[in-house]
C-alpha positions as CSV (number, residue, x, y, z in Angstrom):
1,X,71.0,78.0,98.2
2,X,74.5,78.5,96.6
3,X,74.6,80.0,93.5
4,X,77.8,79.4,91.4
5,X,79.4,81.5,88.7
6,X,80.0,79.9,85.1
7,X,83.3,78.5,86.2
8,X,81.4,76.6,88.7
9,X,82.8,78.6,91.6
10,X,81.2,79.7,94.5
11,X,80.8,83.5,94.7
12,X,82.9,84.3,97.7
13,X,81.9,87.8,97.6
14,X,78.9,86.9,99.9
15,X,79.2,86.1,102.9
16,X,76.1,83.9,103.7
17,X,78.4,81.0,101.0
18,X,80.9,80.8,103.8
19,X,79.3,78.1,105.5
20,X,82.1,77.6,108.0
21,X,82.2,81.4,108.7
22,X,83.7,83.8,106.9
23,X,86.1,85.4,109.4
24,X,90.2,85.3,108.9
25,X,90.3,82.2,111.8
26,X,87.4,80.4,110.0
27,X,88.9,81.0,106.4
28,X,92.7,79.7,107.3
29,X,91.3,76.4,109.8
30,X,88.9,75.4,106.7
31,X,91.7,75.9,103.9
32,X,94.4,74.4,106.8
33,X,91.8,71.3,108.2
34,X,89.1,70.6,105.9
35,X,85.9,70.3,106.2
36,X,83.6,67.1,106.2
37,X,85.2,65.1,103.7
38,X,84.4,67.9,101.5
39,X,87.2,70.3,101.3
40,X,90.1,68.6,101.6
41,X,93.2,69.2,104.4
42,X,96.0,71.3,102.9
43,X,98.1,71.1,105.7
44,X,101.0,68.9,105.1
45,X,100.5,69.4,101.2
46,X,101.4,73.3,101.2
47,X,104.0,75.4,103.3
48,X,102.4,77.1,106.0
49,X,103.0,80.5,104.2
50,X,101.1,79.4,101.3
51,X,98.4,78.3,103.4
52,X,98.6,81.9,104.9
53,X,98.7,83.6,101.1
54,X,95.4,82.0,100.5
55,X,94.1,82.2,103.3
56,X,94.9,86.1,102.6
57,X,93.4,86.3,99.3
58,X,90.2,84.0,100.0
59,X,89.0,86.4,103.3
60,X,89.9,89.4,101.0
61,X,86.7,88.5,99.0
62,X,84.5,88.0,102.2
63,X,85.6,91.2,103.7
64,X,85.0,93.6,100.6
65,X,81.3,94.4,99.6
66,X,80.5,93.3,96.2
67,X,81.1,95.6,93.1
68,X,77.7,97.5,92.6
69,X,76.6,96.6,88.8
70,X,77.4,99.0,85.7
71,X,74.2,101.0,84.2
């Protein structure tokens, strides 16, 4: 089950809410190709470096561990 933060995002610090993986080549051929009718296709609609910047900064949650909580 995905749970979603109060902005109604998933939390990408997890990796079991990649559902496509959450590896650098999953991460840029979901944000590049879509998914299902779900995620929609940016190729075409964004430069191919922008595609790579968030690409970038989407894996960069999946491949840090989450922030332990404060006391």
């Amino acid at each position: 089950m995905l749970f979603r933060s109060a902005i109604g995002g998933t939390d990408l610090t997890k990796k079991e809410h990649f559902l496509y993986g959450s590896d650098r080549e999953s991460v840029l051929q979901t944000i590049t190709s879509g998914r299902h009718g779900v995620m929609p296709a940016f190729e075409g609609n964004l430069k191919p470096e922008e595609i790579k910047a968030i690409s970038v900064y989407t894996f960069s949650f999946a491949a840090k561990p989450p922030p332990l909580p404060q006391p």
